[in-house]
C-alpha positions in Angstrom: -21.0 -1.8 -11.6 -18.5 -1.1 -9.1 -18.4 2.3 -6.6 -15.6 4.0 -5.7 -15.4 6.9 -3.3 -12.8 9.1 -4.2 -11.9 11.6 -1.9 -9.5 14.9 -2.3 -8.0 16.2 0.3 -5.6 19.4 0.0 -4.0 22.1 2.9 -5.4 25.3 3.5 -2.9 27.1 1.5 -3.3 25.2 -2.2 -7.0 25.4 -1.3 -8.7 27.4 -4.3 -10.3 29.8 -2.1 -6.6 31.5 -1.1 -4.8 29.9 -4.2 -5.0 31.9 -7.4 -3.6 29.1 -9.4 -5.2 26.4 -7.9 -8.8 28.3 -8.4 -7.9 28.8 -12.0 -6.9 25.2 -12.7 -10.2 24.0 -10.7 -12.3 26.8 -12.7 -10.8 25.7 -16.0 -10.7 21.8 -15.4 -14.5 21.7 -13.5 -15.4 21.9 -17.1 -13.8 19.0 -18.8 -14.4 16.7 -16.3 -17.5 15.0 -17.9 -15.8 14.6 -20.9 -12.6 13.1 -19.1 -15.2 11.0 -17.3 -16.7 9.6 -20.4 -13.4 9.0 -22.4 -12.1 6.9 -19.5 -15.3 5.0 -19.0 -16.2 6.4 -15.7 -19.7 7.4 -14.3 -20.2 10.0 -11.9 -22.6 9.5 -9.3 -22.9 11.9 -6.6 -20.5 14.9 -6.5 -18.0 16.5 -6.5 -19.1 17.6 -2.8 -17.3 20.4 -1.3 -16.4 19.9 2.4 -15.4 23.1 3.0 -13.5 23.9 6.1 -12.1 20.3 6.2 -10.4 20.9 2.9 -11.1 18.1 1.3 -14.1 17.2 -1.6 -15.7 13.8 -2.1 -16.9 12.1 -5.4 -18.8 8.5 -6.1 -17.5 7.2 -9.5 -18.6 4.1 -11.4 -16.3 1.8 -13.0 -15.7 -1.5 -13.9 -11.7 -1.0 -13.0 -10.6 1.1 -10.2 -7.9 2.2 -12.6 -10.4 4.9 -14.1 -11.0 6.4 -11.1 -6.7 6.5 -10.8 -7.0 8.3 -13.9 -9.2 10.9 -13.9 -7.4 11.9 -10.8 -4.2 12.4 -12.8 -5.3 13.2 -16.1 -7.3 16.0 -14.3 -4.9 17.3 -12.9 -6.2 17.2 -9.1 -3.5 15.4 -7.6 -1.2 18.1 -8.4 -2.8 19.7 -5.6 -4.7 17.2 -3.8 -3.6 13.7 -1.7 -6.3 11.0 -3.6 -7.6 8.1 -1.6 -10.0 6.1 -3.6 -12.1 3.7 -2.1 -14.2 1.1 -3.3 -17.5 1.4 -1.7 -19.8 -1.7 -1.2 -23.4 -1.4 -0.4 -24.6 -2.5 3.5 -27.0 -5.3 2.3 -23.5 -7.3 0.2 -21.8 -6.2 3.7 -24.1 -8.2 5.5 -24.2 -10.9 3.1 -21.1 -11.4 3.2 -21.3 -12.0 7.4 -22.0 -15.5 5.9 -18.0 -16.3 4.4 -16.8 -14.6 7.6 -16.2 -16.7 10.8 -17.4 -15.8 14.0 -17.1 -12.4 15.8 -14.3 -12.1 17.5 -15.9 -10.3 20.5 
């Protein structure tokens, strides 16, 4: 099944740990979001992971449409405070398999 990164990324002042509403909205919607994941068919695989003093949180989702991933972004409210970038992720050993459809380095 597909991977997708998805990572968060917000500035120091919606951050939860100096925004009171943005804490409570992350405290409150922390807690659905295995059940959001489920209804829109999407697996979590690693994460949420905090990275702390860069503001920003990653997440590896499994779907078989990148439009989940697009959902549970919206539906859980995190872009309201957060700039998504989701990213499908491919595993080195297809990378290198792939070498073979590729032409020739360029350098």
């Amino acid at each position: 099944m597909p991977q997708y990164v998805v990572k968060l990324t917000h500035t120091p002042d919606q951050c939860p740990m100096s925004n009171s509403k943005t804490r409570e909205q992350l405290i409150k919607g922390e807690q659905e979001m295995p059940n959001l994941a489920a209804k829109l068919g999407l697996q979590i695989v690693a994460g949420p992971l905090a990275l702390v003093t860069e503001h920003e949180s990653i997440t590896i989702v499994e779907s078989d449409k990148v439009e989940a991933a697009h959902e549970f972004v919206i539906q859980s409210g995190l872009v309201q405070w957060n700039c998504a970038r989701i990213s499908p992720a491919v595993p080195l050993q297809q990378v290198m398999k792939d070498w073979e459809k590729m032409p020739p380095p360029l350098y």
